[in-house]
C-alpha positions as protocol buffer text, in pm:
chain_id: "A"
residue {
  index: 1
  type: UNK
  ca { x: -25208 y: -14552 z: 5336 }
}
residue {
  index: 2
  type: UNK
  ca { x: -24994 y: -14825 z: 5299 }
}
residue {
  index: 3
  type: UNK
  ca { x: -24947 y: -14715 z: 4885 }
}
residue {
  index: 4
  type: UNK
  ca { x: -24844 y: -14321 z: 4992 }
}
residue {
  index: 5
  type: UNK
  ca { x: -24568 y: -14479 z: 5229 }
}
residue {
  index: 6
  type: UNK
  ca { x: -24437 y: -14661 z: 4978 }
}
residue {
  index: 7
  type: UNK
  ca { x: -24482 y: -14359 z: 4731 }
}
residue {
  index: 8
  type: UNK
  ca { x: -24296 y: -14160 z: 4991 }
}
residue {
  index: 9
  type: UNK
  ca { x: -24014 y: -14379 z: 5029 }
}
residue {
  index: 10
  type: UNK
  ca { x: -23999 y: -14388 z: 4652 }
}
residue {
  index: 11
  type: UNK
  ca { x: -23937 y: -14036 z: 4608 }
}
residue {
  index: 12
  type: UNK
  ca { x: -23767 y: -13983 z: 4945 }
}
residue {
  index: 13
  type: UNK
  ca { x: -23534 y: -14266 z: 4797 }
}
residue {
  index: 14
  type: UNK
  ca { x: -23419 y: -14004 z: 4500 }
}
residue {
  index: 15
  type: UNK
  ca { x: -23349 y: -13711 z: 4739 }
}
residue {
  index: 16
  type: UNK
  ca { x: -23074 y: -13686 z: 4920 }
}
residue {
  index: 17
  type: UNK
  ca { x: -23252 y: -13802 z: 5273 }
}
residue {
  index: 18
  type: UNK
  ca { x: -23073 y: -13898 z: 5575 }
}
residue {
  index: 19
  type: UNK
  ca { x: -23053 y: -14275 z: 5638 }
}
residue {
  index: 20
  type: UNK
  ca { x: -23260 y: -14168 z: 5956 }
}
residue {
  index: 21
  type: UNK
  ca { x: -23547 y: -14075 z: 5812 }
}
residue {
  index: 22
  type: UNK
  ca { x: -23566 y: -14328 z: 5584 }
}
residue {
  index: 23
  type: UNK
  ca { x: -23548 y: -14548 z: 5877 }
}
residue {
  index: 24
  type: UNK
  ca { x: -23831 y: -14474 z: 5996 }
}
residue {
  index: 25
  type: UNK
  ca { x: -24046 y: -14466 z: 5648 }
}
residue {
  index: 26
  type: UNK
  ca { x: -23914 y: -14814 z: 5653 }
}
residue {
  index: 27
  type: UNK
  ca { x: -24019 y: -14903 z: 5982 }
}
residue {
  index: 28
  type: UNK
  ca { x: -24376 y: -14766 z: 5908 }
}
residue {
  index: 29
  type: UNK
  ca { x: -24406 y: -14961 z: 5586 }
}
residue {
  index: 30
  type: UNK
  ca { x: -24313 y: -15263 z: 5803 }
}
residue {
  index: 31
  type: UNK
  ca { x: -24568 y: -15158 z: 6114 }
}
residue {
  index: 32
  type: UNK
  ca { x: -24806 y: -15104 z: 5794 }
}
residue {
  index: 33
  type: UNK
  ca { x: -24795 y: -15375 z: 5629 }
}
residue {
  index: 34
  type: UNK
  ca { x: -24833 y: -15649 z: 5913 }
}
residue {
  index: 35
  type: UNK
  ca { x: -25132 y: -15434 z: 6035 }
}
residue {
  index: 36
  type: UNK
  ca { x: -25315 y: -15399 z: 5677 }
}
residue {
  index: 37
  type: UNK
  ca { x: -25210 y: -15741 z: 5544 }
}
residue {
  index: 38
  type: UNK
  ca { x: -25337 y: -15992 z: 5808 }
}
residue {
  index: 39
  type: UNK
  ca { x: -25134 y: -16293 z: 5661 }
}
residue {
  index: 40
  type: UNK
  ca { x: -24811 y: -16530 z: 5649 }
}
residue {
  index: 41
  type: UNK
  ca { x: -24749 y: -16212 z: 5351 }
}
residue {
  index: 42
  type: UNK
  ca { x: -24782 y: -15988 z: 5582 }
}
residue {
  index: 43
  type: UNK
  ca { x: -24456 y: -16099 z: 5801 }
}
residue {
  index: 44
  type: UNK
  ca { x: -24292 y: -16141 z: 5492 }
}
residue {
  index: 45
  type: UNK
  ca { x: -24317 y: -15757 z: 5373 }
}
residue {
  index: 46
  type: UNK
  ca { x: -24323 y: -15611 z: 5748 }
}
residue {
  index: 47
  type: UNK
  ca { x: -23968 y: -15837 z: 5798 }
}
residue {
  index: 48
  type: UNK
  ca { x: -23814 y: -15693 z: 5472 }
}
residue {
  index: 49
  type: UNK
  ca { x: -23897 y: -15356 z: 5576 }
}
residue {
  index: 50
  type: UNK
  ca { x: -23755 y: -15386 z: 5915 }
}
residue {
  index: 51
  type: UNK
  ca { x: -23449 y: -15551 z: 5756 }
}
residue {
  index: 52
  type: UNK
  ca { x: -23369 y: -15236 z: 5528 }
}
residue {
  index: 53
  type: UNK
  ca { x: -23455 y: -14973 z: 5798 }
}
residue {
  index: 54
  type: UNK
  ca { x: -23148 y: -15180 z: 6020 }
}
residue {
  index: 55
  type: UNK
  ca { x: -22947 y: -15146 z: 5693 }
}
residue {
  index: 56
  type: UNK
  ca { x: -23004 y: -14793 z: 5726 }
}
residue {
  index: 57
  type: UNK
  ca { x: -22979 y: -14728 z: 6051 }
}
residue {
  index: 58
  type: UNK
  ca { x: -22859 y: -15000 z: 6276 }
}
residue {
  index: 59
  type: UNK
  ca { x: -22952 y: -14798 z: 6615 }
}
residue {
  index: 60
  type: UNK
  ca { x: -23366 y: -14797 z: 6515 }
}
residue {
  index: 61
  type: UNK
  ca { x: -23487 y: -14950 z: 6789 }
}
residue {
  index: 62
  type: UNK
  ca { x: -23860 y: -14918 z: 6705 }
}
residue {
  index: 63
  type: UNK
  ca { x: -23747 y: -15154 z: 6406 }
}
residue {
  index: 64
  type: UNK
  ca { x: -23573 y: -15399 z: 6650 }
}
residue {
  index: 65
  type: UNK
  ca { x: -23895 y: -15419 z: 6863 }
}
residue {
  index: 66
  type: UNK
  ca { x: -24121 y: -15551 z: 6581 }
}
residue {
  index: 67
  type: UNK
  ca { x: -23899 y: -15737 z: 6458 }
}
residue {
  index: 68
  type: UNK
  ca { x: -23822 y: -15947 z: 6816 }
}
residue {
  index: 69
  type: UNK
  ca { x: -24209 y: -15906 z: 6839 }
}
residue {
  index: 70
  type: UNK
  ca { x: -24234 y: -16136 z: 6524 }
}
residue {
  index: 71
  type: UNK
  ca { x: -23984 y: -16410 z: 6653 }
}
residue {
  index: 72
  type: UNK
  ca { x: -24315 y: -16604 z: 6789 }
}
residue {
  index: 73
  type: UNK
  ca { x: -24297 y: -16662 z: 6394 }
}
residue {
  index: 74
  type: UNK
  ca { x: -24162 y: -17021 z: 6416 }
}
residue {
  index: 75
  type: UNK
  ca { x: -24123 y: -17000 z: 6030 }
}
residue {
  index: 76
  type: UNK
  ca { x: -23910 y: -16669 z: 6056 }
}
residue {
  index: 77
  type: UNK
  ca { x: -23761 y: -16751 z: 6324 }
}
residue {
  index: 78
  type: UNK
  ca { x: -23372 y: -16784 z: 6267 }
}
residue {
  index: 79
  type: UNK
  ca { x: -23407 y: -16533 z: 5994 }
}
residue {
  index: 80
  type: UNK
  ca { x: -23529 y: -16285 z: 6219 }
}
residue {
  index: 81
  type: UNK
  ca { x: -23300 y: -16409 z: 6456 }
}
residue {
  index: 82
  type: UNK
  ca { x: -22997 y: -16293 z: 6200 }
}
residue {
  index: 83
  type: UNK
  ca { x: -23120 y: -15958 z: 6131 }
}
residue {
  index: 84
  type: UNK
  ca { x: -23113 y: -15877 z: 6496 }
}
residue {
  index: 85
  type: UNK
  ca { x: -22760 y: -16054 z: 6566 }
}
């Protein structure tokens, strides 16, 4: 699953897509990856994925969620922290 999002956003990437829909691919990715992953990895890829899908769209709140879900992430912490500022 987590290989066809990425193949999506790959191809979506050469189209011209709106920033809102990839957005969300990105935000999927992220949910993906933290789901599938199940390590200190997984916060790694889900946070860069979050990160770009703000870049994109700075309004995506289901991005914003995860991403002040992961703050518990002492580690990540004032990274996250900057994202969301």
């Amino acid at each position: 699953m987590r290989q066809a999002l990425e193949t999506k956003r790959e191809v979506l990437r050469t189209m011209e897509i709106p920033a809102e829909v990839m957005a969300i691919v990105c935000t999927q990715l992220g949910m993906l990856s933290y789901a599938t992953l199940g390590d200190d990895e997984a916060v790694g890829v889900a946070v860069d994925h979050y990160r770009e899908a703000l870049r994109l769209q700075p309004d995506q709140e289901e991005a914003r969620l995860r991403l002040e879900e992961l703050l518990a992430d002492s580690e990540r912490r004032s990274g996250i922290a900057e994202i969301l500022e």
